[in-house]
C-alpha positions, 0 to 999 in steps of 0.5 A: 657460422663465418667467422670474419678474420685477420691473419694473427690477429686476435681473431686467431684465438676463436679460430683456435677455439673453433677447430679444438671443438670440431665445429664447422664454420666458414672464414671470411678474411678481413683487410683492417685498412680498407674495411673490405672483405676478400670477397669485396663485401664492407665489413663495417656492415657486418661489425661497425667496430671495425675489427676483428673477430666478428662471427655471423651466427646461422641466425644472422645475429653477429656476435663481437669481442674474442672473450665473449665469442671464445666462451660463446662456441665452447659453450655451444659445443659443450666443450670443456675448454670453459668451465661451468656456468655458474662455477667459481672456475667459470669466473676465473677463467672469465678474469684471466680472458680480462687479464688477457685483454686488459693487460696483454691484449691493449699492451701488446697490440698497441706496440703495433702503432708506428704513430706511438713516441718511443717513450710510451712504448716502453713505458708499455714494454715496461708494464708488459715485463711485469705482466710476463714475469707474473704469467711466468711464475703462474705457469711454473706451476701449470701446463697451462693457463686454467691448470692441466687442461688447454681452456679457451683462455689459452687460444686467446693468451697464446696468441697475443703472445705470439705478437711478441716477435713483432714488436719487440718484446722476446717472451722466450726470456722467460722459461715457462712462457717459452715452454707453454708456447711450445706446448700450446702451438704444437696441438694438431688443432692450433696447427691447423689454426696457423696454417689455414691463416697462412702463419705457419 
């Protein structure tokens, strides 16, 4: 498998999630603004979309979208950083990767655009405050996200927040998602995650 990347960018949960359940795998950085890979190769050819993450199977089939790739490699490790096909936990891990991408992801990630008037971006800061002092309140009651056990959905959810330092929004105001960052960044394989990309 080659899992095609930008450092910190979404691309960084199935990284997480590929070093958690010990699979191998080569890397493949991407530059957004060319399009071109490190080694010079068009990555429109590999993902029209044009971002990342993108993963080439052994097959040559490419397979996008971190929510769907994230649940694609626990299952095919037969990890249990997913529940069960088929549980009610394997649903609810599938709302809080939606919740992620949907609330999080589009919010946090759209704060990058420098073309954004002002206004819309506190209109999303705003959104995104409420959005915080949910997931604050849940993880008062939890390590992590599914419960007592790191899942696939804290790759993703750690990384988004992590974007926080960069477009202005300080998620260590609120106390457990301080906490949880703590506990999810200092896993071995997270580091290893963070320092293959250069971040830490």
């Amino acid at each position: 498998m080659k899992l095609y990347y930008s450092p910190g960018a979404c691309s960084l949960s199935p990284h997480i999630v590929l070093r958690e359940t010990g699979q191998t795998f080569d890397m493949e950085q991407v530059d957004l603004g060319t399009k071109k890979t490190k080694s010079g190769a068009d990555f429109l050819k590999v993902n029209p979309k044009g971002y990342v993450p993108a993963l080439q199977l052994d097959s040559g089939e490419v397979l996008t979208e971190g929510p769907a790739i994230v649940q694609y490699l626990a299952d095919k490790a037969g990890s249990k950083l997913i529940p069960a096909n088929g549980t009610l936990e394997r649903y609810k891990a599938q709302e809080w990767l939606n919740f992620t991408t949907s609330e999080m992801h589009k919010s946090m990630g759209g704060l990058f655009n420098d073309k954004l008037p002002a206004e819309a971006k506190q209109i999303m800061k705003d959104g995104l405050a409420k959005r915080l002092q949910y997931l604050d309140e849940h993880l008062g009651k939890n390590d992590f996200i599914m419960g007592k056990d790191f899942s696939v959905v804290d790759a993703y959810m750690f990384t988004v927040l992590g974007w926080g330092q960069y477009v202005g929004v300080d998620v260590n105001t609120y106390p457990n998602v301080k906490t949880y960052l703590g506990r999810v960044g200092s896993r071995p394989k997270v580091q290893e995650a963070l320092k293959a990309e250069g971040l830490a």
